[in-house]
ChimeraX commands (.cxc) that place a marker at each C-alpha (Angstrom):
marker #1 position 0.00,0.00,0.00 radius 0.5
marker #1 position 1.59,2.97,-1.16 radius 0.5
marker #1 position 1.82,6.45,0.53 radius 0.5
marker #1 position -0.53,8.95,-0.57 radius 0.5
marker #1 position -0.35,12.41,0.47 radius 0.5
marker #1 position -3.59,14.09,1.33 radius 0.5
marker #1 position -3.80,18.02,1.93 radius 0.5
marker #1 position -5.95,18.16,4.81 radius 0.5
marker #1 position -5.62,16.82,8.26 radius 0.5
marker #1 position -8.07,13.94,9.56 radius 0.5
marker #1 position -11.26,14.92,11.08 radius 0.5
marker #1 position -10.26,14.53,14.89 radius 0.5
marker #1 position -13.12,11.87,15.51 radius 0.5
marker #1 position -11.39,9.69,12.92 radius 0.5
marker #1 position -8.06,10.25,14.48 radius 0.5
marker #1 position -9.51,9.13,18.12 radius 0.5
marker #1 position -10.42,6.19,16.55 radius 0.5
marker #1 position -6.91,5.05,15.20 radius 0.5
marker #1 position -5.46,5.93,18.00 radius 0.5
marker #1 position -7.46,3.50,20.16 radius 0.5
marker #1 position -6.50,0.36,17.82 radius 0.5
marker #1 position -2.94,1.36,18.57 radius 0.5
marker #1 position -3.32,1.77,21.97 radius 0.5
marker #1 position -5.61,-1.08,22.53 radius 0.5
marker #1 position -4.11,-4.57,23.51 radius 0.5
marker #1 position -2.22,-6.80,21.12 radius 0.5
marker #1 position -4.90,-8.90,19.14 radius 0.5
marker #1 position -4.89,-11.08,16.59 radius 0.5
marker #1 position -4.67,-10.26,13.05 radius 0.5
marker #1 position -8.21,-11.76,12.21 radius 0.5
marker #1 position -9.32,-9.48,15.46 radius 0.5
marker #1 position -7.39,-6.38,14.16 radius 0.5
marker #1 position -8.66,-6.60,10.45 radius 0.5
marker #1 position -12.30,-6.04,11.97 radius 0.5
marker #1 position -11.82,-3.30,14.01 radius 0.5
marker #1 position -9.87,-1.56,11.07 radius 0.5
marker #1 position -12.56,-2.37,8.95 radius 0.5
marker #1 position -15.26,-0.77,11.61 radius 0.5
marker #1 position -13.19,2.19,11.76 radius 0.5
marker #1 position -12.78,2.44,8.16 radius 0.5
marker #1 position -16.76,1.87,7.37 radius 0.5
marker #1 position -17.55,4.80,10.04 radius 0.5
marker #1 position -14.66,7.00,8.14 radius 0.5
marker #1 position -16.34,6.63,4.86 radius 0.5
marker #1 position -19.96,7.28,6.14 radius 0.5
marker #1 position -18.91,10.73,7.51 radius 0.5
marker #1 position -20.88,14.00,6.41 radius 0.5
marker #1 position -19.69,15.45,4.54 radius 0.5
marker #1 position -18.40,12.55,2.21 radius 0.5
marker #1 position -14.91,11.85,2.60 radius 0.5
marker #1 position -12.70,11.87,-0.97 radius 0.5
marker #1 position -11.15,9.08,-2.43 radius 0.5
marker #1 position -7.76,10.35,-1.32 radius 0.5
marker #1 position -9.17,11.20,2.27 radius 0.5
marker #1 position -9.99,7.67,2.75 radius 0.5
marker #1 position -6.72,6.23,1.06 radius 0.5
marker #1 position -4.51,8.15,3.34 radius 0.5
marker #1 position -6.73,7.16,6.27 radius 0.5
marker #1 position -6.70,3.45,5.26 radius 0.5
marker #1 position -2.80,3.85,5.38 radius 0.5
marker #1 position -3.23,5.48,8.61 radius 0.5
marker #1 position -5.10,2.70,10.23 radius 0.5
marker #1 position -3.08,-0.57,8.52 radius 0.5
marker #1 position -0.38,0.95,10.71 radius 0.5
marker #1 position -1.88,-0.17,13.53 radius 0.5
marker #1 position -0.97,-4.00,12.28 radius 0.5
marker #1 position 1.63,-2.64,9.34 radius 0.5
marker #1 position 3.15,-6.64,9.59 radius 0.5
marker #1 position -0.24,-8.72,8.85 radius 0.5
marker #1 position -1.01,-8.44,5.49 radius 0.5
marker #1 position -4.45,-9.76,6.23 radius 0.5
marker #1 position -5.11,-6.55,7.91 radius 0.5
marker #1 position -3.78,-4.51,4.46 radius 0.5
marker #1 position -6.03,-7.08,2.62 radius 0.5
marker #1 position -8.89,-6.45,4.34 radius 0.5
marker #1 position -8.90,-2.67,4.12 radius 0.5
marker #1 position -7.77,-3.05,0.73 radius 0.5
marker #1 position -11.22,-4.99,-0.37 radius 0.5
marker #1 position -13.24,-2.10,1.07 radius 0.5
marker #1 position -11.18,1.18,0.57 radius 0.5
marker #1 position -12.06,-0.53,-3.27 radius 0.5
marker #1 position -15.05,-0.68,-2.86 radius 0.5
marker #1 position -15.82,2.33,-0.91 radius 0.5
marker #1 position -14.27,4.36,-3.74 radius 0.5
marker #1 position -15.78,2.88,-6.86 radius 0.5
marker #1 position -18.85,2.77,-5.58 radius 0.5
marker #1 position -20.15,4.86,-2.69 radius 0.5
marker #1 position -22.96,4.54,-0.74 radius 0.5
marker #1 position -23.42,2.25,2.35 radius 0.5
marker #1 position -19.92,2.16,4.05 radius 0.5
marker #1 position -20.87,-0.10,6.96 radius 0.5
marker #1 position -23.04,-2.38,4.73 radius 0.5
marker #1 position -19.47,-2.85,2.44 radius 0.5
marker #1 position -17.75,-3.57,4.98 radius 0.5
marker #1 position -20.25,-6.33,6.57 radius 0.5
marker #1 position -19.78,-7.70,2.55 radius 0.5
marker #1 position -16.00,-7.89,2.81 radius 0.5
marker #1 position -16.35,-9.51,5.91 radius 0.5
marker #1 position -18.57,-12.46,4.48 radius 0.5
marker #1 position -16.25,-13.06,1.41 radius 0.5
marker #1 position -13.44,-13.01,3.78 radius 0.5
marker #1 position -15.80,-15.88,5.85 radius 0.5
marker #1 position -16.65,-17.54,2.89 radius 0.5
marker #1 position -12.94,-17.88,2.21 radius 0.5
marker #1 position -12.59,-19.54,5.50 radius 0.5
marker #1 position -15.10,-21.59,4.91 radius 0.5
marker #1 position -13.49,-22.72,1.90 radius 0.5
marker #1 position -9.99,-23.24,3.74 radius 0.5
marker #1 position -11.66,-25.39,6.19 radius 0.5
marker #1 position -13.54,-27.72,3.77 radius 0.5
marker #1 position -10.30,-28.75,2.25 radius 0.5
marker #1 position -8.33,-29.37,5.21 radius 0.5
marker #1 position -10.59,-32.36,6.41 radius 0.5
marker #1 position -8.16,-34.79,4.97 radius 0.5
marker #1 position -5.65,-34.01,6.92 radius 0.5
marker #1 position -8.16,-34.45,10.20 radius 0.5
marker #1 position -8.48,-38.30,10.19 radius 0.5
marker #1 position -10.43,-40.05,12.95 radius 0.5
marker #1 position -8.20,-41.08,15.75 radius 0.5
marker #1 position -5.49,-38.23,15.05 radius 0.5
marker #1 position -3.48,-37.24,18.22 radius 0.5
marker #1 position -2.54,-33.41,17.34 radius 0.5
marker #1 position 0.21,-30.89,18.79 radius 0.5
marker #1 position -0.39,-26.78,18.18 radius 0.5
marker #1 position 1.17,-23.79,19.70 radius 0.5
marker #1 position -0.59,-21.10,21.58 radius 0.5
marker #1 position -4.02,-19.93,20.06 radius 0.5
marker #1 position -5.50,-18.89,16.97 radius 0.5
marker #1 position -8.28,-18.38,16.00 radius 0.5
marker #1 position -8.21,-19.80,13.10 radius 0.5
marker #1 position -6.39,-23.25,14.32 radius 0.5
marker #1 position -9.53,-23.27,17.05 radius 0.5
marker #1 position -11.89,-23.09,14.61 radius 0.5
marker #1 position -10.46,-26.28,12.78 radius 0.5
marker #1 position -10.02,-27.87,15.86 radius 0.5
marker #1 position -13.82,-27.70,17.24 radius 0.5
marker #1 position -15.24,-28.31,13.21 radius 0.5
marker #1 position -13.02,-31.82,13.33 radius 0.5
marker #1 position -13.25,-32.18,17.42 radius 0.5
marker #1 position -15.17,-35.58,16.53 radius 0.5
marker #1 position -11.94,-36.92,14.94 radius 0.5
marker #1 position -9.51,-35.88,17.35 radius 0.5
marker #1 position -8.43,-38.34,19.86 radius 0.5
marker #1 position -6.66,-35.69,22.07 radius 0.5
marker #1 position -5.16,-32.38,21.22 radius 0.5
marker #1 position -1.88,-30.87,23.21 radius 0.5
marker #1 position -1.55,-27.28,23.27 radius 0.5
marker #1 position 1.98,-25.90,24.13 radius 0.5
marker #1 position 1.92,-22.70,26.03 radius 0.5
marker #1 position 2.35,-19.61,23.65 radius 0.5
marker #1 position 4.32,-17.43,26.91 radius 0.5
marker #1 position 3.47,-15.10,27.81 radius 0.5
marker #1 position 0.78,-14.07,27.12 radius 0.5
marker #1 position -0.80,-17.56,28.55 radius 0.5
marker #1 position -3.30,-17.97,24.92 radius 0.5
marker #1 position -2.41,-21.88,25.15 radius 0.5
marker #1 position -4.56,-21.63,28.42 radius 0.5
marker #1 position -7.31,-20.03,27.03 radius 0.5
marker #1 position -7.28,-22.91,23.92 radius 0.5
marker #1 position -6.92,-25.90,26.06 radius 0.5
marker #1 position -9.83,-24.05,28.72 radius 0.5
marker #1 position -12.35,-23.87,25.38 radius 0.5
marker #1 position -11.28,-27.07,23.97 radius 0.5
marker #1 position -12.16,-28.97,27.40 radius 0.5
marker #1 position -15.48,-27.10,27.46 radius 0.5
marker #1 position -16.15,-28.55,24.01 radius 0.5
marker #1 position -15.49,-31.99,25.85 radius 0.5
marker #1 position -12.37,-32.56,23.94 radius 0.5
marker #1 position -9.99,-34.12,25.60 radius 0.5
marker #1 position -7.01,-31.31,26.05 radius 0.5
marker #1 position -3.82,-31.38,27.56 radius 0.5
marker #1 position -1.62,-28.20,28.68 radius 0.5
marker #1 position 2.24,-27.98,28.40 radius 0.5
marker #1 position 5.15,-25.74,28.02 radius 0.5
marker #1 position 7.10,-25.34,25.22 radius 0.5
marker #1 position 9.70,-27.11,27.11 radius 0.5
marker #1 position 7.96,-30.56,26.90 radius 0.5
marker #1 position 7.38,-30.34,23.23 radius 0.5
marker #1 position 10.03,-33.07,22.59 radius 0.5
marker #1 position 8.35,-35.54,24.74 radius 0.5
marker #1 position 4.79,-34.87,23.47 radius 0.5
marker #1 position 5.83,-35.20,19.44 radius 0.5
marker #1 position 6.82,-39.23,20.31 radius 0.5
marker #1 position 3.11,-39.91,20.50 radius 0.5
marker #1 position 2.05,-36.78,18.18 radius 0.5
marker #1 position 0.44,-37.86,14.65 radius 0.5
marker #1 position 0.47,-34.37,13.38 radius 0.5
marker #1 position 1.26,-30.41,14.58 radius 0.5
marker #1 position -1.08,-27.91,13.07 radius 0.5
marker #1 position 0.34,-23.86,13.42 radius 0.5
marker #1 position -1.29,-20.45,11.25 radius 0.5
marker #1 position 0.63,-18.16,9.38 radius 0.5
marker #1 position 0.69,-14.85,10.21 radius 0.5
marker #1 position 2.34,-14.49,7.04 radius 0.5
marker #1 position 3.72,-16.58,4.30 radius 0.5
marker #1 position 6.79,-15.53,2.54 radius 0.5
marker #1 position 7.29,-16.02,-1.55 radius 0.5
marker #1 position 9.72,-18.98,-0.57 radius 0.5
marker #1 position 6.94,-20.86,0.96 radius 0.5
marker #1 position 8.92,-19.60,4.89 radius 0.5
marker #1 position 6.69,-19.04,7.37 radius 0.5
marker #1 position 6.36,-15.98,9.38 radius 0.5
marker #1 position 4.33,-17.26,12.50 radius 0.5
marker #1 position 3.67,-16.75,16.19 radius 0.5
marker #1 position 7.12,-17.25,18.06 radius 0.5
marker #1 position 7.82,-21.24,19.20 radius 0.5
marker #1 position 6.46,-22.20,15.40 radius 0.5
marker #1 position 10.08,-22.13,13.79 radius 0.5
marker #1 position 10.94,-24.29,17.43 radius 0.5
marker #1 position 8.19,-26.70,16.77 radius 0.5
marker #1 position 9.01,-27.36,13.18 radius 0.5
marker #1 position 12.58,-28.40,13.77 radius 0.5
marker #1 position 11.45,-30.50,16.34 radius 0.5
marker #1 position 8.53,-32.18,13.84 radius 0.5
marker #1 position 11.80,-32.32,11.48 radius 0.5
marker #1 position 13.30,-34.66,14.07 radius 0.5
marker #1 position 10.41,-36.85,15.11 radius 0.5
marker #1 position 9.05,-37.03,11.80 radius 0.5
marker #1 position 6.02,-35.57,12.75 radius 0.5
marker #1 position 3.91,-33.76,9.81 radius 0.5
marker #1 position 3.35,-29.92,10.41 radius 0.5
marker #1 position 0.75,-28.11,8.49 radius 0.5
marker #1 position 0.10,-24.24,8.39 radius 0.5
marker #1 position -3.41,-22.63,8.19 radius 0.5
marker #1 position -2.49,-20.17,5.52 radius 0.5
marker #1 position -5.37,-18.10,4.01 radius 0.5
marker #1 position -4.60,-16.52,0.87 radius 0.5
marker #1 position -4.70,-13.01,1.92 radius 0.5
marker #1 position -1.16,-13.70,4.49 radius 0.5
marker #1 position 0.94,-14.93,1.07 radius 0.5
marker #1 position 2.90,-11.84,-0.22 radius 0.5
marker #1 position 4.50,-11.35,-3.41 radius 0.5
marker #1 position 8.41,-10.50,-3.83 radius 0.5
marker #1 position 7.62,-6.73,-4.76 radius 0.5
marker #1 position 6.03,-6.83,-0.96 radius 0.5
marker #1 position 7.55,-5.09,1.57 radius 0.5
marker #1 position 6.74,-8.09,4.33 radius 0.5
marker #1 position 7.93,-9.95,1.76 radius 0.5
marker #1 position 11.19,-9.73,3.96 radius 0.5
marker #1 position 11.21,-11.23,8.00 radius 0.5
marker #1 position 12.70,-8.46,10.14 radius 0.5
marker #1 position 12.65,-9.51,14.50 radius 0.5
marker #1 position 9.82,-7.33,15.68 radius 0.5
marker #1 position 9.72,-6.72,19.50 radius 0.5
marker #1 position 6.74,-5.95,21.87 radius 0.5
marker #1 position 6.60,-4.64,25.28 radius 0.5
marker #1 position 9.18,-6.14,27.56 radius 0.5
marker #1 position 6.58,-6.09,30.40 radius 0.5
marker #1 position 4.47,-8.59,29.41 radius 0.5
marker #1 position 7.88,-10.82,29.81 radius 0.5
marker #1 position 9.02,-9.04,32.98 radius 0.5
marker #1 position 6.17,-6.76,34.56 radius 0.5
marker #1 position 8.54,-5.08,36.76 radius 0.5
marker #1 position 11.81,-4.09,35.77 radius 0.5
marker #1 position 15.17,-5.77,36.98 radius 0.5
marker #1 position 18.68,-3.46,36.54 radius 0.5
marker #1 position 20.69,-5.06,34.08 radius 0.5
marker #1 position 18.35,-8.07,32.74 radius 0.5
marker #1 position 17.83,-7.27,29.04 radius 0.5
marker #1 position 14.49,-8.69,27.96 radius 0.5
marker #1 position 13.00,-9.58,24.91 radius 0.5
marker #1 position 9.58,-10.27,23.50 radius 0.5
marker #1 position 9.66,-10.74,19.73 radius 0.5
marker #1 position 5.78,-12.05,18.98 radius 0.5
marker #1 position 6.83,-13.72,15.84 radius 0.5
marker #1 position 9.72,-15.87,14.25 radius 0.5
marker #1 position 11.04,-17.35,11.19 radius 0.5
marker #1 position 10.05,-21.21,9.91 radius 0.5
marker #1 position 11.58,-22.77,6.73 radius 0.5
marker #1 position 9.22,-24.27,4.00 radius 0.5
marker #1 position 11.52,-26.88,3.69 radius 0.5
marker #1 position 9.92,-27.79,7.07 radius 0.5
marker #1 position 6.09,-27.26,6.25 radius 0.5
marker #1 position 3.96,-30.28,5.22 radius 0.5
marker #1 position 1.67,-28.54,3.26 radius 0.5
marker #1 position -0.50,-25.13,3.79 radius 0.5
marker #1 position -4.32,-25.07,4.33 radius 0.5
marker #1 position -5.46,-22.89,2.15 radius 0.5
marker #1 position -8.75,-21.76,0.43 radius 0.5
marker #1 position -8.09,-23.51,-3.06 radius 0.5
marker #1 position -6.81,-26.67,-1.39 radius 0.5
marker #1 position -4.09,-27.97,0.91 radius 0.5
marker #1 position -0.89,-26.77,-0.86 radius 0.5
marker #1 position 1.65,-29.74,-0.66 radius 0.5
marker #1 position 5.53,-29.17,-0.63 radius 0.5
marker #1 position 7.39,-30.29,-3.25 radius 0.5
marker #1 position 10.40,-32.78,-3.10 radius 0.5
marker link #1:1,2 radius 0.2
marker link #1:2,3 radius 0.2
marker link #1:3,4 radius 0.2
marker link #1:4,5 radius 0.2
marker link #1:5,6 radius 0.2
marker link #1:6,7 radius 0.2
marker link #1:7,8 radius 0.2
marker link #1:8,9 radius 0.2
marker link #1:9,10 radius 0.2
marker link #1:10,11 radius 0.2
marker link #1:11,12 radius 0.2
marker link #1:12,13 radius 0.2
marker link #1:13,14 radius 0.2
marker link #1:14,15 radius 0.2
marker link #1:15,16 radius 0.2
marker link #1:16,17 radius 0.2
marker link #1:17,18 radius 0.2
marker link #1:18,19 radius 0.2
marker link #1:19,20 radius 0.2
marker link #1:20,21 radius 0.2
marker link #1:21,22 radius 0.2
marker link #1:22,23 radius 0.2
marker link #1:23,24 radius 0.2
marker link #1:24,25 radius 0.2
marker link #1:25,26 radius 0.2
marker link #1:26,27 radius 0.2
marker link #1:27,28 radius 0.2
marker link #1:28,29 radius 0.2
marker link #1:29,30 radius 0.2
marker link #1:30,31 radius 0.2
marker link #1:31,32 radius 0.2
marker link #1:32,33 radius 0.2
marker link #1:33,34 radius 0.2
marker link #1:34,35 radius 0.2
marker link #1:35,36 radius 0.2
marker link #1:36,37 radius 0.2
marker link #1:37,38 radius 0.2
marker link #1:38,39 radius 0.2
marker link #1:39,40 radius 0.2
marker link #1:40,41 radius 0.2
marker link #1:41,42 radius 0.2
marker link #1:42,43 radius 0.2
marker link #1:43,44 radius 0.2
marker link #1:44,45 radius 0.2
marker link #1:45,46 radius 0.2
marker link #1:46,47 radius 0.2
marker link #1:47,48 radius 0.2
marker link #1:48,49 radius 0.2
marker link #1:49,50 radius 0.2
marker link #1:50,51 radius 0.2
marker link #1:51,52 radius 0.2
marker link #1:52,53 radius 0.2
marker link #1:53,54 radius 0.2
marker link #1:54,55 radius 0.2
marker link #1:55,56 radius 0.2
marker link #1:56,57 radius 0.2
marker link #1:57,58 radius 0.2
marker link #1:58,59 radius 0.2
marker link #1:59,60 radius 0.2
marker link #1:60,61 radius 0.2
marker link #1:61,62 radius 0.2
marker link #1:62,63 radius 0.2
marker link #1:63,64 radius 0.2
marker link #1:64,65 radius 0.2
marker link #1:65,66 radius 0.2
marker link #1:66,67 radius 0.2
marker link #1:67,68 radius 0.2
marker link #1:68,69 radius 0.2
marker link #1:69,70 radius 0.2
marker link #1:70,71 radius 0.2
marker link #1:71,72 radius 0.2
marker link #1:72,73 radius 0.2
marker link #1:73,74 radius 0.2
marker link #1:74,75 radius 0.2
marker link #1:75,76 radius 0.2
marker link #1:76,77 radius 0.2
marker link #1:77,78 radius 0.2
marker link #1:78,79 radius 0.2
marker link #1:79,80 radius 0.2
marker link #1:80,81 radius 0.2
marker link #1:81,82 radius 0.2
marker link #1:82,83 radius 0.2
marker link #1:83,84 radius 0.2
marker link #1:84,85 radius 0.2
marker link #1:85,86 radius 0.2
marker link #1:86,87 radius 0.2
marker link #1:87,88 radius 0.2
marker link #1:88,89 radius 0.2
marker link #1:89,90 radius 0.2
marker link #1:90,91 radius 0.2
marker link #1:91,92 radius 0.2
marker link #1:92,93 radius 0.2
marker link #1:93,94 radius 0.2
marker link #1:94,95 radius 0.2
marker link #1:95,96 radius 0.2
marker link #1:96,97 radius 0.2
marker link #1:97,98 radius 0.2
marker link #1:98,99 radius 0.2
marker link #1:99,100 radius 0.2
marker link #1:100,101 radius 0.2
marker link #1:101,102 radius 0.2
marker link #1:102,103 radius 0.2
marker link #1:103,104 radius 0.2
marker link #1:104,105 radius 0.2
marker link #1:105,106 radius 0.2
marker link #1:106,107 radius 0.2
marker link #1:107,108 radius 0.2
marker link #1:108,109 radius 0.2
marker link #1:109,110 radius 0.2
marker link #1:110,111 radius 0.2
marker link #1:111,112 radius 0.2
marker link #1:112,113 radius 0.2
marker link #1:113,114 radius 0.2
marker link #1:114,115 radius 0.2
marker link #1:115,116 radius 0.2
marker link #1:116,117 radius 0.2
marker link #1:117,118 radius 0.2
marker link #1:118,119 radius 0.2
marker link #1:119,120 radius 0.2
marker link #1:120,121 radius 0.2
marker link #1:121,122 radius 0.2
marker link #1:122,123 radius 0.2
marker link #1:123,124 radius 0.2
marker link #1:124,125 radius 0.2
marker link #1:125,126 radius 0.2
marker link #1:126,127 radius 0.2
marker link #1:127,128 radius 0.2
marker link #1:128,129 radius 0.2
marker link #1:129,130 radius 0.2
marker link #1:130,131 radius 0.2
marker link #1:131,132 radius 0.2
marker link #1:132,133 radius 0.2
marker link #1:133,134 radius 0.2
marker link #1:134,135 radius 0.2
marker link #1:135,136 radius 0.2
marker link #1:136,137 radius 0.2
marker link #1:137,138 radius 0.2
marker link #1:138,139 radius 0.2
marker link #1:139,140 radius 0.2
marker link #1:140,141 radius 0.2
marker link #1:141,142 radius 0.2
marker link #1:142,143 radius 0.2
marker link #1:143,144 radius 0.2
marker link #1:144,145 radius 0.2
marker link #1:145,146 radius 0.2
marker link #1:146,147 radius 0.2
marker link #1:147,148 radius 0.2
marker link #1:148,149 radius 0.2
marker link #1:149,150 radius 0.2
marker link #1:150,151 radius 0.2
marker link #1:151,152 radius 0.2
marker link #1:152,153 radius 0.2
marker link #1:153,154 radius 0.2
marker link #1:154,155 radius 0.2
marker link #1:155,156 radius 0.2
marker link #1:156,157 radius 0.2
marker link #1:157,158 radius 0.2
marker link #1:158,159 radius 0.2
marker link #1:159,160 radius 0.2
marker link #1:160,161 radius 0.2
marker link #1:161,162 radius 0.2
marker link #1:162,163 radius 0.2
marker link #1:163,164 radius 0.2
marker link #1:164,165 radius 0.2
marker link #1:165,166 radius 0.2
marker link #1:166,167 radius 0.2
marker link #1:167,168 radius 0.2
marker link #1:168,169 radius 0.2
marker link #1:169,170 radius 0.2
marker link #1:170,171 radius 0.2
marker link #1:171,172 radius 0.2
marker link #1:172,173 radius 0.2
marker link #1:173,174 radius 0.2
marker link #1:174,175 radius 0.2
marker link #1:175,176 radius 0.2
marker link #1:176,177 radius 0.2
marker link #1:177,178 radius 0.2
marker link #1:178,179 radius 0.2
marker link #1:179,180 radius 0.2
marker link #1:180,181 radius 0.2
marker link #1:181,182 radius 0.2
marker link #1:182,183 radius 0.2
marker link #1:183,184 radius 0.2
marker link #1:184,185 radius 0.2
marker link #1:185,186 radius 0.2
marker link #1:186,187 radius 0.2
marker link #1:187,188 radius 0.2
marker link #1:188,189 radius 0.2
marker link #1:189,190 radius 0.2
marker link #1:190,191 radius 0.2
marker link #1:191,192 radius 0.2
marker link #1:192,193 radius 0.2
marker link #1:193,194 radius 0.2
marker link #1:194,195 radius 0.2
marker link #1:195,196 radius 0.2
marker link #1:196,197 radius 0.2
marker link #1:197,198 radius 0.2
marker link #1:198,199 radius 0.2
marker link #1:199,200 radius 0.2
marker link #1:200,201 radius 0.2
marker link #1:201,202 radius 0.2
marker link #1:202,203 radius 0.2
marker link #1:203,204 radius 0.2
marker link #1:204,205 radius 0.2
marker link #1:205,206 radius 0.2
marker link #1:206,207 radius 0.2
marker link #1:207,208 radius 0.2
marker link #1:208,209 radius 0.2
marker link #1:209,210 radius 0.2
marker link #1:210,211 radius 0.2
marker link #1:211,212 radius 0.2
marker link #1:212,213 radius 0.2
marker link #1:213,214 radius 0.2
marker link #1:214,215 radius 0.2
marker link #1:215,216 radius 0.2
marker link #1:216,217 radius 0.2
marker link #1:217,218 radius 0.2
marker link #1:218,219 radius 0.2
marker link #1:219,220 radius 0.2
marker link #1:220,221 radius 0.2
marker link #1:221,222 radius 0.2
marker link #1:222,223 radius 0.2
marker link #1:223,224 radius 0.2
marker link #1:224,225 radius 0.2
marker link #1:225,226 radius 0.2
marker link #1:226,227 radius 0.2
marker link #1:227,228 radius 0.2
marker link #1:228,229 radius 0.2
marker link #1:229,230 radius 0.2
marker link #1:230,231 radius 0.2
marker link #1:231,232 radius 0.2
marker link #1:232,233 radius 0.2
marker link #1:233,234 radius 0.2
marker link #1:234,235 radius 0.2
marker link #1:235,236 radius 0.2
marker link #1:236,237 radius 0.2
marker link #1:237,238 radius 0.2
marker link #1:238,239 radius 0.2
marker link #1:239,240 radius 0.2
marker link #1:240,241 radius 0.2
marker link #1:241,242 radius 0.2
marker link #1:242,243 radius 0.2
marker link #1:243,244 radius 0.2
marker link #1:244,245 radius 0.2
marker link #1:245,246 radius 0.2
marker link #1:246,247 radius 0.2
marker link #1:247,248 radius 0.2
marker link #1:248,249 radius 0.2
marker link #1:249,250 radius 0.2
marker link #1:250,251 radius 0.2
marker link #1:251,252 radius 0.2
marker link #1:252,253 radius 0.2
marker link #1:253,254 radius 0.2
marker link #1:254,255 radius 0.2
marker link #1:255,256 radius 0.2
marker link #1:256,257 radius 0.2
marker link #1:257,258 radius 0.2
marker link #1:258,259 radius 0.2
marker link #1:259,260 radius 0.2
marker link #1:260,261 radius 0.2
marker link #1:261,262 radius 0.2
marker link #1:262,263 radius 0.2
marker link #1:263,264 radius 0.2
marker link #1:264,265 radius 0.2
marker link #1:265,266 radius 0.2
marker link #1:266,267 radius 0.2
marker link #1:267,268 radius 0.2
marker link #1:268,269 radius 0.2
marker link #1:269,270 radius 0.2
marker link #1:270,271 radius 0.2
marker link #1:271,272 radius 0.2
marker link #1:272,273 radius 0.2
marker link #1:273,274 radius 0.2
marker link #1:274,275 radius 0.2
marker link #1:275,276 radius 0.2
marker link #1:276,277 radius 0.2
marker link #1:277,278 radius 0.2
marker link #1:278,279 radius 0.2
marker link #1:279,280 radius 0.2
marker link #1:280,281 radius 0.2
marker link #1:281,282 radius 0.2
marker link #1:282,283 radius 0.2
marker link #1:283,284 radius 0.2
marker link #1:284,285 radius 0.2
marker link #1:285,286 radius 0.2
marker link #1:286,287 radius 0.2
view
C-alpha cells in the first residue's frame, strides 16, 4: 500500500479512533482486520463525504496499527475498493467484505478435512483463531489435542480451557515438553501470520521451534495459511525483520541489568512445512 499524500488533516473523531487500535491490547490479526474495517466503514460514512484520497490516506493510517499482517492490508484493501468505486453504504461494504473473507474460510476449512483423520493425536502452539476453529469443526476426529503454552501471554490456556469445554480431551504444556509430546504426536497444526514467496513461514514465536522438532520426530506440520497472508516478492513483508513488543508482558517489573525480549513472531523454513491449508486446497511441498 503505497503512501498517498492528502492536503488536509483527519477529522479529529477519525483520528480518536486510530489511535485507540494502537493503543488497545495486542490482538490477533483476524481481530485487528475487523476493528480496522469498523473504523474504516464509520470514516467513509462521515458528512460530509470523505474523498477518495481522504480515505486512502486514512486506510494507510489505520493498517499501521498492524503494518506486519497483510491480512489486515487485505482487508482494508477490499473495502477502501469498494468504498471508492462505488459509494454509498460504508458499513453495509464492509459487513460484505467480511462475508467473502468468511466464505474464504469456509473454503480453507472444507479442504483441510483430509488431513483431520479419525483417531489423530494433534500438537499446536498457543491460540488462533483460526487453528480453534479447525479444531472444534473436526473435534469428533480428534483423539486428544496438546496445546503448548504460547508465553506469555498464557493464549495456550485459554485454547486448552475452550477445547475442554467442548469436551475434547485437552492437555496443557510448556514449550519445554514439546520433545516428549511429538513421540506420540500424529500431526502439529500452526497459522501463518504471514507466508513468505519462498513458501517460509512468518508465525507466532515457538512455530520455527516446533518445526525443527517435527523435522526430528518425523512428525507432519501443516500451516493454516489463508490466501490473503501470502505476499509477493515486490512486498515489503515480503522480507522477516525480528519485531519486538513490550518487555513487560515478559518481565512486569523491571530488573537493573536483565535485558528482555519479547519478539511475537519468528522465522520457519518451508523446507519444514507439510503442506498449507489454504482456500483452493491444501498446498503440498514439493520434493
Amino acid at each position: 500500500m503505497s503512501e498517498v499524500p492528502h492536503a488536509a488533516p483527519f477529522p479529529r473523531a477519525w483520528v480518536i479512533r486510530a489511535l485507540q487500535l494502537e493503543t488497545a491490547p495486542d490482538e490477533g490479526a483476524d481481530a485487528a482486520a475487523g476493528s480496522a474495517l469498523d473504523a474504516l466503514a464509520v470514516a467513509a460514512a462521515s458528512e460530509p463525504a470523505p474523498d477518495a484520497a481522504l480515505l486512502t490516506a486514512y486506510t494507510q493510517r489505520l493498517h499501521r496499527v498492524r503494518l506486519s499482517s497483510p491480512m489486515v492490508g487485505h482487508a482494508l484493501s477490499r473495502l477502501l475498493a469498494r468504498l471508492v468505486a462505488q459509494p454509498g453504504d460504508a458499513v453495509a461494504a464492509a459487513q460484505s467484505v467480511r462475508s467473502e473473507i468468511q466464505a474464504e474460510r469456509q473454503a480453507l476449512i472444507n479442504h483441510a478435512e483430509p488431513v483431520f483423520r479419525p483417531g489423530l493425536r494433534l500438537l499446536t502452539l498457543g491460540d488462533h483463531p483460526l487453528v480453534r476453529t479447525l479444531l472444534l469443526k473436526f473435534a469428533d476426529r480428534l483423539e486428544a489435542v496438546v496445546v503448548s503454552e504460547g508465553r506469555p501471554t498464557s493464549d495456550g490456556v485459554r485454547l486448552a480451557s475452550a477445547l475442554a469445554e467442548m469436551a475434547l480431551p485437552a492437555r496443557l504444556i510448556t514449550e519445554a515438553q514439546l520433545a516428549l509430546e511429538l513421540r506420540s504426536t500424529g500431526m502439529a497444526l500452526a497459522a501463518a501470520e504471514r507466508v513468505l514467496p519462498n513458501g517460509d513461514v512468518v508465525a507466532r514465536v515457538g512455530t520455527a521451534l516446533l518445526a525443527q522438532l517435527c523435522a526430528a520426530y518425523r512428525v507432519p506440520l501443516f500451516i493454516a495459511a489463508p490466501q490473503a497472508v501470502w505476499v509477493e516478492e515486490r512486498d515489503p513483508l515480503a522480507h522477516f525483520a525480528v519485531e519486538q513488543r513490550s518487555p513487560t508482558a515478559v518481565l512486569p517489573v523491571r530488573v537493573p541489568g536483565v535485558e528482555v525480549s519479547n519478539a511475537p513472531f519468528d522465522l520457519t523454513p518451508g523446507s519444514l512445512v507439510a503442506g498449507y491449508l489454504a482456500e483452493t486446497g491444501i498446498i503440498r511441498r514439493e520434493g
